[in-house]
C-alpha beads as a LAMMPS data file, in Angstrom:
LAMMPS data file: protein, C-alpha beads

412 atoms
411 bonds

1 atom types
1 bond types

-500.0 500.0 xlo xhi
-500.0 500.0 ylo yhi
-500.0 500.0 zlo zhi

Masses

1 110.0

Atoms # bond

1 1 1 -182.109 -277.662 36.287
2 1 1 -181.430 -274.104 35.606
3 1 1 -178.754 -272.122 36.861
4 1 1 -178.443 -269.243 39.484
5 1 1 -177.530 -267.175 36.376
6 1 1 -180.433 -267.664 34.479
7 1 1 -182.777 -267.110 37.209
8 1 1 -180.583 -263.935 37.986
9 1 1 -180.869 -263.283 34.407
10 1 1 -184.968 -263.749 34.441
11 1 1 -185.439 -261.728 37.847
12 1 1 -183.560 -259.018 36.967
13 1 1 -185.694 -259.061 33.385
14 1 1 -188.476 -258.942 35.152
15 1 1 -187.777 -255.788 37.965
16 1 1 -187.103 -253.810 35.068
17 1 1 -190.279 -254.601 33.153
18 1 1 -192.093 -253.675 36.223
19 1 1 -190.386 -250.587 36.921
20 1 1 -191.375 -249.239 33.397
21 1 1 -194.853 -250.160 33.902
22 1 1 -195.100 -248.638 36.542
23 1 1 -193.571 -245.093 35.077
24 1 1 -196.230 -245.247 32.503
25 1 1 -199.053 -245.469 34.914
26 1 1 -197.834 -242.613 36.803
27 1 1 -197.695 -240.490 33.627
28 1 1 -201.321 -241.444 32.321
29 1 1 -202.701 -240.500 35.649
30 1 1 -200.898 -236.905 35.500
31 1 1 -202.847 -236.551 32.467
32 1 1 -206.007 -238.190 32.895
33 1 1 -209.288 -235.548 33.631
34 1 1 -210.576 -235.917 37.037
35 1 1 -212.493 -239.027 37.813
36 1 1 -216.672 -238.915 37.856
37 1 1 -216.500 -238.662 41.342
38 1 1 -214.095 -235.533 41.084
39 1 1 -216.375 -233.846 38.419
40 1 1 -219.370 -234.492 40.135
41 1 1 -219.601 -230.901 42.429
42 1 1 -218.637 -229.031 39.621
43 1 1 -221.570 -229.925 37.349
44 1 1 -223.558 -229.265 40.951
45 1 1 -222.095 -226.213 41.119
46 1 1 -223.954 -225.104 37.874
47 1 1 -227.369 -226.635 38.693
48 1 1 -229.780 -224.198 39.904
49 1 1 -229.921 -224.237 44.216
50 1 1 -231.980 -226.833 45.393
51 1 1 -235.655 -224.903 45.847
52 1 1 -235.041 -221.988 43.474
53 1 1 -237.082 -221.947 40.403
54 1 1 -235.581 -222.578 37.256
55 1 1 -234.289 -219.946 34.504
56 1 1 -236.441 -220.513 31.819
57 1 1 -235.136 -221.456 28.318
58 1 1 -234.615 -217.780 25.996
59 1 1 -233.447 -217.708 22.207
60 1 1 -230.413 -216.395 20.961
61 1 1 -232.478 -212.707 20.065
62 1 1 -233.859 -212.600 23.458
63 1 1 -230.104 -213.178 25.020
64 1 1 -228.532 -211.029 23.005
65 1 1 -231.121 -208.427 23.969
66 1 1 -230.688 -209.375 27.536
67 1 1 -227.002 -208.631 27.191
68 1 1 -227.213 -204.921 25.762
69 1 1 -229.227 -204.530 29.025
70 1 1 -233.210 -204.872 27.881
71 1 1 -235.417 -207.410 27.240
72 1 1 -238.066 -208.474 24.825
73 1 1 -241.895 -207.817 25.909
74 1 1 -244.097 -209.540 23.749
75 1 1 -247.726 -207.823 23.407
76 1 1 -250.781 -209.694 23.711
77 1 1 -252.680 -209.122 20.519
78 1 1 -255.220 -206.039 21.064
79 1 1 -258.834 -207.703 20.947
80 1 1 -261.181 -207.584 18.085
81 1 1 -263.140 -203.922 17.957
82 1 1 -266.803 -204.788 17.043
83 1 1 -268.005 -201.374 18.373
84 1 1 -268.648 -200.534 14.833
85 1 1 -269.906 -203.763 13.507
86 1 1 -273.848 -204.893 13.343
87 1 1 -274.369 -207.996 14.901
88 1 1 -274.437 -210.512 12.620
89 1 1 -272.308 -209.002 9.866
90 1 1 -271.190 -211.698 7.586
91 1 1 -267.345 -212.836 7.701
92 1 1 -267.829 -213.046 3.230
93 1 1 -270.277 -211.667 0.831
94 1 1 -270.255 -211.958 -2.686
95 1 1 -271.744 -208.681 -4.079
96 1 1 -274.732 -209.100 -6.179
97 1 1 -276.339 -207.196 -9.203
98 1 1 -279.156 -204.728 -7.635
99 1 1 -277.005 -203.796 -4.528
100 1 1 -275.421 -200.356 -3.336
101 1 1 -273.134 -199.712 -1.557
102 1 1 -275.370 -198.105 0.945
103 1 1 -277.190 -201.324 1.423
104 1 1 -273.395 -203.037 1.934
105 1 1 -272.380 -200.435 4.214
106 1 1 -275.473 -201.064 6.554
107 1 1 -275.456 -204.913 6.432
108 1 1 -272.051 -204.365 8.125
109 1 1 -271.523 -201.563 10.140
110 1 1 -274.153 -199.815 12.711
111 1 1 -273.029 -196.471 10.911
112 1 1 -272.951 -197.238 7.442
113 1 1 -271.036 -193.536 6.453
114 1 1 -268.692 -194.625 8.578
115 1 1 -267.851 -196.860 5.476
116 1 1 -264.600 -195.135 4.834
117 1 1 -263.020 -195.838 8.595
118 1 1 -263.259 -200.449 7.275
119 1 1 -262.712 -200.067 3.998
120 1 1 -259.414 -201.287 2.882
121 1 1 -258.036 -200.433 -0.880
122 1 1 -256.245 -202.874 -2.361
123 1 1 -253.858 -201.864 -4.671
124 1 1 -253.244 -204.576 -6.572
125 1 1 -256.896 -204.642 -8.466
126 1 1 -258.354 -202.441 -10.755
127 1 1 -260.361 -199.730 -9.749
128 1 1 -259.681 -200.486 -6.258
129 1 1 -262.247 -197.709 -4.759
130 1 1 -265.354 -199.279 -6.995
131 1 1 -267.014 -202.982 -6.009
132 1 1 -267.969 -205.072 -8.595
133 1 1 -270.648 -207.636 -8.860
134 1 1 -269.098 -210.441 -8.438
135 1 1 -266.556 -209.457 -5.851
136 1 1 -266.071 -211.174 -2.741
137 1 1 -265.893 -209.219 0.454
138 1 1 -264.415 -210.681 3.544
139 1 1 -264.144 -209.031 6.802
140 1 1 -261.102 -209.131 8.942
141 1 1 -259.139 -207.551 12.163
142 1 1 -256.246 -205.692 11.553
143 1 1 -253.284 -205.356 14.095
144 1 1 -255.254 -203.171 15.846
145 1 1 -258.076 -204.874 16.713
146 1 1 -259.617 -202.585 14.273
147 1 1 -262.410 -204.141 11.235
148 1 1 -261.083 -203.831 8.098
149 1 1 -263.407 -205.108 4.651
150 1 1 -261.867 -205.341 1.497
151 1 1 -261.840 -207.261 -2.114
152 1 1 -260.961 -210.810 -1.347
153 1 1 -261.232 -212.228 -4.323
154 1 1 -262.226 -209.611 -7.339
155 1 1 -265.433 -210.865 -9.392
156 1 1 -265.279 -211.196 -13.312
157 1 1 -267.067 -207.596 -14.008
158 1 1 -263.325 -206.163 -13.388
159 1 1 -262.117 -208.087 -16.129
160 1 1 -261.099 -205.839 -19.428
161 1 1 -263.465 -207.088 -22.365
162 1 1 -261.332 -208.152 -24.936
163 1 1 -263.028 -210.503 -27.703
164 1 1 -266.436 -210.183 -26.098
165 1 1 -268.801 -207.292 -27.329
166 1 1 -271.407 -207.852 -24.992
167 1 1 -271.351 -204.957 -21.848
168 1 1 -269.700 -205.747 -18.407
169 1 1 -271.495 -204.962 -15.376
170 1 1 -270.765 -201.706 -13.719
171 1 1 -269.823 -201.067 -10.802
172 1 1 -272.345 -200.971 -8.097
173 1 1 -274.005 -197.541 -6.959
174 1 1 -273.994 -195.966 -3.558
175 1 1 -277.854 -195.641 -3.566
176 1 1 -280.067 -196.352 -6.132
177 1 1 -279.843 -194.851 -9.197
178 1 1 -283.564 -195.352 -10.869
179 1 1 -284.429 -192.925 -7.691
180 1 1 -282.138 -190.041 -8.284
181 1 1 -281.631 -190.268 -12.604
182 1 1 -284.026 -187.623 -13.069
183 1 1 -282.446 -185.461 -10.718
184 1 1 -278.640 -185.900 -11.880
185 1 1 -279.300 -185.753 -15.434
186 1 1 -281.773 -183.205 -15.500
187 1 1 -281.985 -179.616 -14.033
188 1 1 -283.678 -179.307 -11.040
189 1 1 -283.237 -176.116 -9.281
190 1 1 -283.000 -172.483 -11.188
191 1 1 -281.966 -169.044 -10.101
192 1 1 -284.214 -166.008 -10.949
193 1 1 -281.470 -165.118 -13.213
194 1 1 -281.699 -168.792 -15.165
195 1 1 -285.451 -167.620 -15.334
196 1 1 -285.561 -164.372 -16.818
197 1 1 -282.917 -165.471 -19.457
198 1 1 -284.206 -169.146 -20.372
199 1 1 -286.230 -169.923 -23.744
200 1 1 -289.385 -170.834 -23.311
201 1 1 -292.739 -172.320 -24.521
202 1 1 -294.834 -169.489 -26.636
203 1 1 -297.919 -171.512 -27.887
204 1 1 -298.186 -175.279 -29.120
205 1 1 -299.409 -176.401 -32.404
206 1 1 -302.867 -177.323 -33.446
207 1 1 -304.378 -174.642 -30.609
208 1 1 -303.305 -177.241 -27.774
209 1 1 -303.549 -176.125 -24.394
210 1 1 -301.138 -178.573 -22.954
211 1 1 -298.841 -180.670 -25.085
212 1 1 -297.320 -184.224 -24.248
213 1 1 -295.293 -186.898 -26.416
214 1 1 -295.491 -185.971 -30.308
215 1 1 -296.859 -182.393 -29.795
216 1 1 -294.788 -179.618 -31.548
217 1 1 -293.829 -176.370 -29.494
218 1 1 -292.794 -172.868 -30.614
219 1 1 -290.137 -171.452 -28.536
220 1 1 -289.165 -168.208 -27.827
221 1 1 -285.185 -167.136 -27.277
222 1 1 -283.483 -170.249 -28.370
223 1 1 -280.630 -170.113 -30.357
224 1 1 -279.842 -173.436 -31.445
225 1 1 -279.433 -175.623 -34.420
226 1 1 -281.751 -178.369 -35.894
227 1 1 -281.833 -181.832 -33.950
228 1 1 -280.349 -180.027 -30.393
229 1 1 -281.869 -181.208 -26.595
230 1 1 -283.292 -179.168 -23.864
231 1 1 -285.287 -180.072 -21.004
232 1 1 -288.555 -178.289 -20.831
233 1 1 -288.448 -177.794 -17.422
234 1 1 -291.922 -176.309 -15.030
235 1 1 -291.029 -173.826 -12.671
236 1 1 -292.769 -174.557 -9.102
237 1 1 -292.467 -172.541 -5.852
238 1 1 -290.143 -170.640 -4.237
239 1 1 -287.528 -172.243 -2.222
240 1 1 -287.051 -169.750 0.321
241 1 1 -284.326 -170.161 3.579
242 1 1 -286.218 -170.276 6.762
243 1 1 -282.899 -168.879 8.214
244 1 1 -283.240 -165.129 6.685
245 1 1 -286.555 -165.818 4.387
246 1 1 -284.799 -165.336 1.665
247 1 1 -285.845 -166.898 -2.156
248 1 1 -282.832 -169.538 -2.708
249 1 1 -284.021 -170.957 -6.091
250 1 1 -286.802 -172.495 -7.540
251 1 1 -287.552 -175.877 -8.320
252 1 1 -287.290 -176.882 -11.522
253 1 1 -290.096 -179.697 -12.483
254 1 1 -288.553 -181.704 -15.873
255 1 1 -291.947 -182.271 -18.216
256 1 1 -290.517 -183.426 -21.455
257 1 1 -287.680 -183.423 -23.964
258 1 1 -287.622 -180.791 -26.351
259 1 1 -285.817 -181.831 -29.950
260 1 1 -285.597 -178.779 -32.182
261 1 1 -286.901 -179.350 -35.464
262 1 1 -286.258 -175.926 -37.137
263 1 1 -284.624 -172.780 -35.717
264 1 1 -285.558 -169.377 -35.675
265 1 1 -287.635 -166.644 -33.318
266 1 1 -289.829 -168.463 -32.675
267 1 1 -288.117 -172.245 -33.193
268 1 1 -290.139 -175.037 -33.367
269 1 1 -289.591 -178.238 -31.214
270 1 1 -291.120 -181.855 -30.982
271 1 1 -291.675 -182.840 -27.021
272 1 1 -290.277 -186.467 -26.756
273 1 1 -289.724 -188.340 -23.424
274 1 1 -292.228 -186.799 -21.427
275 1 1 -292.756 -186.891 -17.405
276 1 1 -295.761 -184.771 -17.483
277 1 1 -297.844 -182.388 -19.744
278 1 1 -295.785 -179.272 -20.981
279 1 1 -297.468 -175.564 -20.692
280 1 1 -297.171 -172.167 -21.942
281 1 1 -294.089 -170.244 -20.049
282 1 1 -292.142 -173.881 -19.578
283 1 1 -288.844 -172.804 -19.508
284 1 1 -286.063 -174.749 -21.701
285 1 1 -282.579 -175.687 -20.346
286 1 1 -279.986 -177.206 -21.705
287 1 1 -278.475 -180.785 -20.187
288 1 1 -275.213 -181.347 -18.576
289 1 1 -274.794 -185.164 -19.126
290 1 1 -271.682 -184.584 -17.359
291 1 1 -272.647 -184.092 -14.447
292 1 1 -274.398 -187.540 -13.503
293 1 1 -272.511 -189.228 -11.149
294 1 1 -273.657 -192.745 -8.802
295 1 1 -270.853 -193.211 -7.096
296 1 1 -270.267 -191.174 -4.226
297 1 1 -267.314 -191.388 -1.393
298 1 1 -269.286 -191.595 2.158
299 1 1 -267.860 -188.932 4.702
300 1 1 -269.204 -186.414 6.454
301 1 1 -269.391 -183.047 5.989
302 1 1 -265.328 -181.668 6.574
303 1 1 -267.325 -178.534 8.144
304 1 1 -269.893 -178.045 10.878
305 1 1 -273.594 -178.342 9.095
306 1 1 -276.631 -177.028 10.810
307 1 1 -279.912 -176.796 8.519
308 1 1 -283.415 -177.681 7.492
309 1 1 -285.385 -179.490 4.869
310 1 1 -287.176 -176.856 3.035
311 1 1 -289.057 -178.974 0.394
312 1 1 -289.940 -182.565 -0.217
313 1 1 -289.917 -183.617 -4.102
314 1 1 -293.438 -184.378 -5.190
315 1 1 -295.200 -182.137 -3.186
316 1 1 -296.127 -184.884 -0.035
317 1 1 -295.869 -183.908 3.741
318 1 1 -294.595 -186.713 5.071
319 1 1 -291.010 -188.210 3.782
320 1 1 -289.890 -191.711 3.940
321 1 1 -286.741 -194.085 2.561
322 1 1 -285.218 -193.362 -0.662
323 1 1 -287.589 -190.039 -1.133
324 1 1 -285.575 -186.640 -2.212
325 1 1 -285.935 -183.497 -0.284
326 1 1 -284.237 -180.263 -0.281
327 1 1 -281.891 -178.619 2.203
328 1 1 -281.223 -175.029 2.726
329 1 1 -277.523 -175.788 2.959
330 1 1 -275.047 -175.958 -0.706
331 1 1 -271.702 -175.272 -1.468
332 1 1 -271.220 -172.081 0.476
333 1 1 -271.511 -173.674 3.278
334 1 1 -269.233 -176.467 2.386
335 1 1 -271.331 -179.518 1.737
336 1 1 -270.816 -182.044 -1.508
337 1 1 -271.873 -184.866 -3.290
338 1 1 -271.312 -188.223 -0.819
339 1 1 -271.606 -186.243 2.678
340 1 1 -274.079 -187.739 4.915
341 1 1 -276.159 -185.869 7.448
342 1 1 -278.233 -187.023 10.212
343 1 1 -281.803 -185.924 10.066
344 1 1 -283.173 -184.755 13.593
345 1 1 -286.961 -184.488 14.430
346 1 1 -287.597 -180.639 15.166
347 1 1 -288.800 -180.462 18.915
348 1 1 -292.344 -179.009 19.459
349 1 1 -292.992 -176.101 21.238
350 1 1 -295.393 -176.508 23.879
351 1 1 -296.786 -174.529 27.095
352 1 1 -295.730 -175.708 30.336
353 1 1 -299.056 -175.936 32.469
354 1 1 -297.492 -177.344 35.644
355 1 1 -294.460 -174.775 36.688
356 1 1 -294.552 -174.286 40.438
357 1 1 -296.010 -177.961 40.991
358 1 1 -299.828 -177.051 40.083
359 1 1 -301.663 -176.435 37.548
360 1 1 -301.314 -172.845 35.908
361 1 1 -303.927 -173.123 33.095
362 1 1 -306.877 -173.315 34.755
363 1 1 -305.917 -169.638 36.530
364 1 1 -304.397 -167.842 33.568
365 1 1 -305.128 -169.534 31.016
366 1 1 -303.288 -171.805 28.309
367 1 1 -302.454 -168.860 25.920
368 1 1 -300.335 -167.056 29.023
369 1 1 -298.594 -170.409 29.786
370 1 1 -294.961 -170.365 29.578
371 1 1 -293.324 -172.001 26.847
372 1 1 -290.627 -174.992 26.220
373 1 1 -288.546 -176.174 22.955
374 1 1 -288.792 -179.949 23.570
375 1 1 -285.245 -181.454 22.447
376 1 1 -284.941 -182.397 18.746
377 1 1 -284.958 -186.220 18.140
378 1 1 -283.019 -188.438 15.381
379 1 1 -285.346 -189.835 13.045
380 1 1 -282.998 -190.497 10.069
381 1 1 -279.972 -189.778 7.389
382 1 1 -279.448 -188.379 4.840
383 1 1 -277.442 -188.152 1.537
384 1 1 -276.356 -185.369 -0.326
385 1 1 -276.199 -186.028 -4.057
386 1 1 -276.060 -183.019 -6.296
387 1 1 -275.228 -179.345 -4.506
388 1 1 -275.759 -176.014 -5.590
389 1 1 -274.415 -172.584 -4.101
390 1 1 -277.348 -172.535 -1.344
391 1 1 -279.073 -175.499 -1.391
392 1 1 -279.043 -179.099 -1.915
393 1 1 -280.871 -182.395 -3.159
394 1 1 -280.964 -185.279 -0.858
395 1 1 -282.094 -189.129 -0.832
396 1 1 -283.645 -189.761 3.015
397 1 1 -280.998 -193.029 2.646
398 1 1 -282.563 -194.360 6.329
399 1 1 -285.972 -193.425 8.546
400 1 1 -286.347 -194.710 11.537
401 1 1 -289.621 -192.257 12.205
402 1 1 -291.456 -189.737 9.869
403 1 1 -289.282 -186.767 8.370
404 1 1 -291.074 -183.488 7.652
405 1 1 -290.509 -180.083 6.020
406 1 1 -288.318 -177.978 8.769
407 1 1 -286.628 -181.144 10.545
408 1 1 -283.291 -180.443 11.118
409 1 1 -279.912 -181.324 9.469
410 1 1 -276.814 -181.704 10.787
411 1 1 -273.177 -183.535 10.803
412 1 1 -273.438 -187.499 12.071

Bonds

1 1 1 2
2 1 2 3
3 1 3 4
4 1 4 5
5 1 5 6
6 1 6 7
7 1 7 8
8 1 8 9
9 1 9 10
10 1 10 11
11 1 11 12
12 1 12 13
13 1 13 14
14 1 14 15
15 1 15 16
16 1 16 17
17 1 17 18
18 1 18 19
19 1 19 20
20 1 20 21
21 1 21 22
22 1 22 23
23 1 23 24
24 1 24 25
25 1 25 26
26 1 26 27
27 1 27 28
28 1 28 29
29 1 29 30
30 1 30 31
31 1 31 32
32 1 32 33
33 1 33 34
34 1 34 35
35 1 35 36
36 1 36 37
37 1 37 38
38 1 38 39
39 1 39 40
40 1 40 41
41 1 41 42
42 1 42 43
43 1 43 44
44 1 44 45
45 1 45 46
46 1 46 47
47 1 47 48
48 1 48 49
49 1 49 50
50 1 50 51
51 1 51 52
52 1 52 53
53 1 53 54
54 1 54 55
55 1 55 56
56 1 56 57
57 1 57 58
58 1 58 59
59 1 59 60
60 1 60 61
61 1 61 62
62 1 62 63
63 1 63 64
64 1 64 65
65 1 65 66
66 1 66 67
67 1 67 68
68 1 68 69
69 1 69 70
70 1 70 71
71 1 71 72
72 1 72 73
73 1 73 74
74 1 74 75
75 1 75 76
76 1 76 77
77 1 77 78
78 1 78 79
79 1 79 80
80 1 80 81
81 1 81 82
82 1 82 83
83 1 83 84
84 1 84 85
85 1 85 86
86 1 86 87
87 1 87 88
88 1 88 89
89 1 89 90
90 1 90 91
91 1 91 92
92 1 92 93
93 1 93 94
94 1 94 95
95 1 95 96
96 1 96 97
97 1 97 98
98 1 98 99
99 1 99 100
100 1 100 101
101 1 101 102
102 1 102 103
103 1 103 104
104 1 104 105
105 1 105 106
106 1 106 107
107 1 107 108
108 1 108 109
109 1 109 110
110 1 110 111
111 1 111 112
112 1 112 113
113 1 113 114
114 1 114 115
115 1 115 116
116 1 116 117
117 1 117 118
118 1 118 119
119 1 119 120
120 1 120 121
121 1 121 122
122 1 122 123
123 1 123 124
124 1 124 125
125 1 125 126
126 1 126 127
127 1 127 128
128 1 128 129
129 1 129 130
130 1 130 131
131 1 131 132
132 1 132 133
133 1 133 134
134 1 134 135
135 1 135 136
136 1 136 137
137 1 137 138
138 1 138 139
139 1 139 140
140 1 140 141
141 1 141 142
142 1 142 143
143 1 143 144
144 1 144 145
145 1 145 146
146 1 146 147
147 1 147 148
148 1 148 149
149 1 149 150
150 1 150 151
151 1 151 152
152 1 152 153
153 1 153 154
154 1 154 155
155 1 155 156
156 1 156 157
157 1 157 158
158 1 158 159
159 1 159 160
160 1 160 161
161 1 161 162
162 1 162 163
163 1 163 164
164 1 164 165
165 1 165 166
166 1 166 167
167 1 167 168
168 1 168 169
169 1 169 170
170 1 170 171
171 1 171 172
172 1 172 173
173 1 173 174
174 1 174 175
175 1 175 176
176 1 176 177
177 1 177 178
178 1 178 179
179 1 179 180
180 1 180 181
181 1 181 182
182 1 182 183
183 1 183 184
184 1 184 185
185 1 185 186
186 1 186 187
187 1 187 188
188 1 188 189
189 1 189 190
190 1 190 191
191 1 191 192
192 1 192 193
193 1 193 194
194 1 194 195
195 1 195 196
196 1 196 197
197 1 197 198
198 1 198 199
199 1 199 200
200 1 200 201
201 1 201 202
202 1 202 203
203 1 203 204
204 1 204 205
205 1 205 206
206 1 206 207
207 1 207 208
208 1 208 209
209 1 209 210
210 1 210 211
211 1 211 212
212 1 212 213
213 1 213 214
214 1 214 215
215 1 215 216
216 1 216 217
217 1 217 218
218 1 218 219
219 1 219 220
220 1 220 221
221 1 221 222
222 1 222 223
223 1 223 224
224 1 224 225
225 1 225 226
226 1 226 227
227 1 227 228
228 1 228 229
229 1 229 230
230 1 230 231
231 1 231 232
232 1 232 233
233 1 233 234
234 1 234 235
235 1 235 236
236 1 236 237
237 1 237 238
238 1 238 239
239 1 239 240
240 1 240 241
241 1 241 242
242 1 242 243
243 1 243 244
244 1 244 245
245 1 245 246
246 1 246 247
247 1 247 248
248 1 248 249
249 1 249 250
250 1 250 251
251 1 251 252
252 1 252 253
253 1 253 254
254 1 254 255
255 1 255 256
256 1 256 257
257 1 257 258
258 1 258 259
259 1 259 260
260 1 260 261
261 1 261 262
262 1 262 263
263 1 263 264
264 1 264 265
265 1 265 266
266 1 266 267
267 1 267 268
268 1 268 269
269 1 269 270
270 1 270 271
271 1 271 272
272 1 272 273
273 1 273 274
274 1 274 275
275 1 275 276
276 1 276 277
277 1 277 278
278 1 278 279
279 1 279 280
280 1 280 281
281 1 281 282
282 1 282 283
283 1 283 284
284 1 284 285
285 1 285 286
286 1 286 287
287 1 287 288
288 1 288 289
289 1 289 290
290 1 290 291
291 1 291 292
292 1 292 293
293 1 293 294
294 1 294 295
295 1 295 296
296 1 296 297
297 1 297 298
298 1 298 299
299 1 299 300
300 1 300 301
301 1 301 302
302 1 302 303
303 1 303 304
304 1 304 305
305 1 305 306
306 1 306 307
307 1 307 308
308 1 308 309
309 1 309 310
310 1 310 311
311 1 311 312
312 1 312 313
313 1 313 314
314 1 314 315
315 1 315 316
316 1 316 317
317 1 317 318
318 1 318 319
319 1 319 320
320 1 320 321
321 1 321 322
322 1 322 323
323 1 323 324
324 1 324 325
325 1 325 326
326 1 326 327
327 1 327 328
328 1 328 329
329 1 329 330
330 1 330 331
331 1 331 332
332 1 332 333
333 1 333 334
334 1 334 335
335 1 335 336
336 1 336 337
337 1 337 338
338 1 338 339
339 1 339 340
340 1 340 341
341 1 341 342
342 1 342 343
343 1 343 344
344 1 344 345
345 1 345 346
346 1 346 347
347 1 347 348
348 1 348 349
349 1 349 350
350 1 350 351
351 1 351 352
352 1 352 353
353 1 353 354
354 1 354 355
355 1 355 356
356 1 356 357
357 1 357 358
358 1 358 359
359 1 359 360
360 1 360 361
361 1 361 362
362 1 362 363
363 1 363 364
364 1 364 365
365 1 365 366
366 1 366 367
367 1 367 368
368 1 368 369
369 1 369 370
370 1 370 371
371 1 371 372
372 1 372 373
373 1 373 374
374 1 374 375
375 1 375 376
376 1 376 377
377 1 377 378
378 1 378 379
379 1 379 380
380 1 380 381
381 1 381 382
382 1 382 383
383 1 383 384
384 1 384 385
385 1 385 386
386 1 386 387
387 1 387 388
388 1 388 389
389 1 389 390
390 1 390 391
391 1 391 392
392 1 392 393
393 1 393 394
394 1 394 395
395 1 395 396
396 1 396 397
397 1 397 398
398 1 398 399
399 1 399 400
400 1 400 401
401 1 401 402
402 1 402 403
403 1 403 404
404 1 404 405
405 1 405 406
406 1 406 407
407 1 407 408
408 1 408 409
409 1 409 410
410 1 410 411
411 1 411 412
């Protein structure tokens, strides 16, 4: 049996063992975080009111802006602008030998000189203002919602020839060139004073009357040395401005090379490259191959234009696509090389029979019938390609009725 002692000993043991578990309970629980249930209305307390919609989720820019006191508005992107597009203009086109870039322009705009307004330059290929054959073409929106055409992918023409010695293709003209050579490379319109002071054919060799390819010329007043050019050049009618009715020039009809064999007063010449038969008085100019441009920058004209067509090239009433007329506008009046111009029908004149609801002719007569300017009407456009000081040469580029002498010219 045990003693009282021991069990004194093993109670008392025991008490004190209890009493310092006890102490270390207490002391957890002073430190312990509130309990679930505790926590539970504070994480309430940040949830949104029951009913009230939701904040939504923003990003760290979008708070930061919040916090200076704005706030981020994103844009909807601005539509695509097709007002100047055709219908049906091709998202990529690979340009092909034979084309313009007139014939470009008009597959994909409604206004093809509004060219200029889509096309983009890209800087990083050669020649960025020139298309190639070769080139691909793509057609895009920029932020805008404006069209924008440039190079996608740049063809092999723009490649520099290094080992090869065969010719790269050119670049591609704004109208066709076999139309207008004759006129770039050739004179085409003289002043009296060109005229009076131009050589020109005395008499032909063997008695000829008229002279073509192989015939030998004497010419009067020409100073030049053995193997020189000119171009024998027919003077036709007057080009006179309907505006005052004054002579502007004369146009200058190219028959035939001439190719001096020896000089002197008078020289002779042998006619080579001939358009037509040469006569007696043919003037002789010299040729400016310098000035034969085919690539023009489409714009309109920077100034106001108001004129006429005062001559058609080949002598024909009626004009149509790609034919060359004259304008009684030049450089004076501000116009150059690449400016397009809308041709408008000239309204007829005609007596108004019916004024006061009847039938005035039949009591006075057609002849005393008053009379009415009926609107002018657009019939087509045209582009200037070579300008003098008055006047100006220009390919009828688009027709969408006939074009005569006296229609009217004017900005686009």
């Amino acid at each position: 049996m045990v003693s009282n002692q021991v069990l004194v000993a093993r109670l008392a043991v025991g008490l004190l063992t209890l009493g310092f578990a006890l102490s270390g309970c207490s002391h957890f629980r002073s430190h312990q975080p509130a309990s679930t249930e505790s926590a539970a209305p504070a994480t309430v307390s940040r949830s949104p009111a029951s009913g009230a919609p939701a904040e939504p989720e923003v990003t760290a820019t979008e708070a930061a802006a919040n916090a200076a006191g704005t706030r981020t508005v994103v844009e909807p992107a601005p539509a695509p602008d097709t007002s100047l597009l055709k219908p049906g203009a091709p998202m990529h086109y690979t340009v092909k030998r034979g084309d313009t870039l007139w014939g470009i322009a008009t597959m994909y705009l409604k206004d093809p000189w509004l060219w200029p307004e889509v096309w983009i330059i890209n800087p990083q290929i050669p020649n960025p203002h020139l298309i190639y054959p070769g080139d691909t073409l793509a057609l895009a929106f920029g932020a805008d919602g404006r069209p924008q055409i440039r190079v996608e992918q740049a063809g092999a023409a723009r490649l520099e020839p290094r080992l090869r010695s065969t010719a790269l293709d050119n670049a591609i003209p704004t109208i066709p060139y076999s139309v207008i050579a004759a006129f770039l490379s050739r004179p085409s319109v003289m002043s009296s004073e060109q005229i009076s002071h131009a050589p020109y054919v005395l008499a032909f060799r063997d008695r000829h009357e008229v002279a073509g390819s192989g015939n030998e010329v004497y010419v009067r007043n020409l100073s030049a040395g053995e193997n020189a050019r000119f171009a024998v050049v027919h003077v036709a009618t007057p080009l006179r401005d309907p505006d005052d009715g004054k002579v502007v020039g004369y146009e200058g009809i190219y028959t035939a090379t001439a190719l001096v064999q020896r000089p002197g007063d008078p020289a002779k010449a042998l006619l080579i490259d001939p358009a037509r038969e040469t006569l007696r008085g043919d003037r002789l100019l010299s040729t400016d191959a310098s000035e034969t441009p085919i690539n023009f920058a489409l714009h309109a004209p920077a100034a106001p234009v108001h004129g006429r067509i005062i001559d058609v090239v080949g002598g024909i009433e009626l004009v149509g696509q790609y034919q060359v007329v004259v304008i009684n506008r030049g450089k004076r009046h501000g116009l150059e090389a690449g400016n397009v111009l809308a041709v408008d029908q000239a309204g007829d004149v005609v007596h108004d029979l019916y004024r006061g609801g009847r039938n005035i002719g039949s009591t006075i007569g057609t002849a005393f019938a008053p009379k009415v300017r009926l609107p002018d009407e657009r019939s087509g456009t045209l582009l200037v390609f070579k300008v003098f000081d008055r006047l100006s040469y220009g390919l009828i580029v688009g027709a969408s009725n006939t074009i005569h002498v006296a229609d009217v010219v004017r900005n686009p």
